[in-house]
C-alpha positions in Angstrom: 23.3 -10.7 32.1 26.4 -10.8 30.3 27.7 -7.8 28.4 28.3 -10.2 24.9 25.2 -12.2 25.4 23.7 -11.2 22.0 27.3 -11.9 20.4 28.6 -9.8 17.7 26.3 -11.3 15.3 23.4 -10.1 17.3 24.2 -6.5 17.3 25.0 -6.6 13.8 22.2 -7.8 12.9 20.6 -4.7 15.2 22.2 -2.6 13.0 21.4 -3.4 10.2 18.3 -3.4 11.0 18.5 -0.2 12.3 20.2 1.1 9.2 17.3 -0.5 6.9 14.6 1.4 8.7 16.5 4.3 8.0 17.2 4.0 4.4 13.4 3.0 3.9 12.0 6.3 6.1 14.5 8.1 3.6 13.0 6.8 0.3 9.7 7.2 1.5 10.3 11.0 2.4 12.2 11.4 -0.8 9.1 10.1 -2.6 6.7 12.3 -0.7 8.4 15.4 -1.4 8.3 14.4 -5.1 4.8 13.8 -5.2 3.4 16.3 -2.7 5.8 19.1 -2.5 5.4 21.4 0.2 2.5 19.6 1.5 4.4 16.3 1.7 5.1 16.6 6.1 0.9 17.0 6.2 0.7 13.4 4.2 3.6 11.8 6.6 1.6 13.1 9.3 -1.6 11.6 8.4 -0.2 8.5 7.4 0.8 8.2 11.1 -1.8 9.2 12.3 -3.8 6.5 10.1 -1.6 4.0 11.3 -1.8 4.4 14.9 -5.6 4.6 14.9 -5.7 0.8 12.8 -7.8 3.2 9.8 -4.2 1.8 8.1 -2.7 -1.1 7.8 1.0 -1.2 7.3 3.7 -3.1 6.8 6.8 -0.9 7.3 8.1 -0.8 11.0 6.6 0.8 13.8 7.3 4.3 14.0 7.6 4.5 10.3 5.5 7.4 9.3 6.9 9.5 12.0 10.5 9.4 10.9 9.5 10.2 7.7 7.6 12.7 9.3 10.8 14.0 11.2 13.1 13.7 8.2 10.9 16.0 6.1 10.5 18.5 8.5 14.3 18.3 8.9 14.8 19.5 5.7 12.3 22.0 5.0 13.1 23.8 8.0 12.5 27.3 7.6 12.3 29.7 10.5 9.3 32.1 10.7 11.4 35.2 11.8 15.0 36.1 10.0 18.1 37.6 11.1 17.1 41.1 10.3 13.8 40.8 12.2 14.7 39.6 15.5 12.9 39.9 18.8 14.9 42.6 21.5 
């Protein structure tokens, strides 16, 4: 197989692909922190969840609901222990 068999077209076309699937898992997050709030990584997660089992039929990429999954809890991150309370 050689190294350039896809071309450079071909792996452009990967990444922008790749770079579409991310901007859509980000406006999808975005939107279900607007909407739901604190509860939006529980409606990512179900959404997956719906998906996987067929309950759900989707048209966004596979794997979808779980980045947006990921990216929420990325960014409500919050630690159950603090700086002041740590473990000895």
């Amino acid at each position: 197989m050689r190294p350039d068999q896809f071309g450079t077209a071909g792996l452009f076309g990967f990444w922008q692909t790749w770079m579409e699937r991310r901007r859509l898992a980000r406006l999808d997050a975005d939107r279900l922190m607007e909407e739901f709030g604190a509860a939006a990584y529980e409606v990512a997660w179900t959404m997956a969840q719906e998906v996987d089992s067929g309950t759900l039929i989707e048209t966004r990429p596979k794997g979808h609901w779980d980045r947006v999954r990921n990216i929420i809890a990325r960014r409500t991150y919050r630690p159950f222990w603090t700086s002041g309370n740590a473990i000895r």
